[in-house]
C-alpha angles and dihedrals in degrees: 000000000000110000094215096178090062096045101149111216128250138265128241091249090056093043090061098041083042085055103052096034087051112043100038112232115156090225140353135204128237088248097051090047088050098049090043093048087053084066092059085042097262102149109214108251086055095044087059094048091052079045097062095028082058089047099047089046094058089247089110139021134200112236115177089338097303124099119242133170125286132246081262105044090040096066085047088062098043088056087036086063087048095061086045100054127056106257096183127123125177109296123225094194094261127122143200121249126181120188128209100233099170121082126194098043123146127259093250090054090051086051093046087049096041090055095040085050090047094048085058081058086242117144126214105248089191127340113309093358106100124186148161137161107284096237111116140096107233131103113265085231094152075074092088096069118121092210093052131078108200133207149160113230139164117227119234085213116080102273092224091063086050090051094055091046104055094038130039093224092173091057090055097052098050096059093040080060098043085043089052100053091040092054089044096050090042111089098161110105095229110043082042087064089048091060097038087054082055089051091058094052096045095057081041092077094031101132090221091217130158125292085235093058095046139088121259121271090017110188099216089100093042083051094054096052101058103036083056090052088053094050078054081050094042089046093052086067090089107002 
C-alpha cells in the first residue's frame, strides 16, 4: 500500500524529467524547464546541472538545442499514457495467456521477461503461466518472444474470481482513493508534484480490466480525470 502521508519529494533531476514525461511536449528548452523548475522550488543553477546529469545518464537527449526524452523514458511514456487513457474495447470473455516454454535461462533474463510480461498488464497465474482478460487495445508484442507460446483462451472458473486472484483490486482501490484526496488537499507546487508522480504510477499498475470484472465504484476513472487536469495545470507553466 502507498503511505501518502510519507511521499518524499522529489529531486531536481526528477522534476525535469516529471515535467517532460507529464505535460507532453514534444520537447522543451532549457529555459522553459528552468523556469518551470523555479515554481517547485528548483533554483536555476541546480535545474541545468539535473539537465546534463540527465542527459549524461541517457534519461534525456538535446535535440536542436532543446531537451527531449530518451529511448528509455520515452517507452515509459508511451505505457504511462496507457494507464491514462481507457484501453478497453468490448470484451468478448476471452483472455491472453503466455506460457514460459524455455527452461535453463538466467536470472537476469526471468526478471527481463517478467517485466516485459507486467508492463502488458498481464499477471502471473502460477510460475511461467501468464494471463489477463483480452480486452485491450494494445498489440500482443511480448509475443514475440522465442521463449513464449501464446494463446487466447477462455477459463472454466468465474472470471471475476480469477481476476481477484491475480490482482488485489481492493488494495488498489484503496490507495487511487487516498492519492486522490491527497492530490486534491495538497496546493504547494512541489509536494503536488509529488502526489501527481504517485498518480502515474498508480494507473500504471492499473490492471485495465473490464468493468464486469471489477469492484464497484472503482477509482481508476476518477484517477484519469484528475491527473489529466494536473498535466492542463503542468502545461500552463509556459503556455
Amino acid at each position: 500500500m502507498t503511505d501518502v502521508d510519507a511521499l518524499p519529494p522529489l529531486s531536481a533531476r526528477s522534476v525535469m524529467l516529471s515535467l517532460l514525461l507529464g505535460s507532453h511536449p514534444d520537447r522543451m528548452s532549457a529555459a522553459d524547464l528552468v523556469r518551470a523548475g523555479e515554481h517547485f522550488g528548483i533554483p536555476a543553477a541546480t535545474a541545468r546541472v539535473a539537465l546534463t546529469r540527465a542527459v549524461a545518464a541517457g534519461d534525456l537527449q538535446r535535440v536542436d538545442g532543446d531537451y527531449v526524452l530518451g529511448e528509455r523514458l520515452a517507452a515509459r511514456q508511451r505505457h504511462q499514457d496507457e494507464a491514462v487513457l481507457d484501453a478497453e474495447t468490448g470484451w468478448d470473455g476471452g483472455w491472453e495467456m503466455a506460457v514460459v516454454v524455455v527452461s535453463g535461462r538466467t536470472g537476469a533474463e526471468r526478471a527481463a521477461l517478467r517485466d516485459r510480461l507486467t508492463s502488458y498488464r498481464l499477471a502471473e497465474l502460477r510460475e511461467g503461466v501468464w494471463t489477463r482478460p483480452a480486452n485491450l487495445r494494445r498489440p500482443r508484442e511480448y509475443a514475440d518472444e522465442l521463449v513464449l507460446s501464446t494463446f487466447t483462451v477462455r477459463p472454466d472458473e468465474a472470471p471475476a474470481a480469477l481476476a481477484r486472484q491475480l490482482w488485489d483490486l481492493g488494495a488498489w482501490a484503496a490507495d487511487a482513493r487516498r492519492l486522490l484526496a491527497r492530490l486534491e488537499a495538497t496546493r504547494e507546487p512541489a509536494p503536488r508534484l509529488a502526489v501527481a508522480a504517485h498518480v502515474v504510477r498508480q494507473l500504471a499498475a492499473d490492471p485495465l480490466l473490464p468493468a464486469v470484472l471489477l469492484p464497484a465504484d472503482w477509482p481508476a476513472a476518477a484517477m484519469r480525470t484528475a491527473y489529466a487536469a494536473y498535466q492542463d495545470e503542468l502545461r500552463s507553466l509556459w503556455a
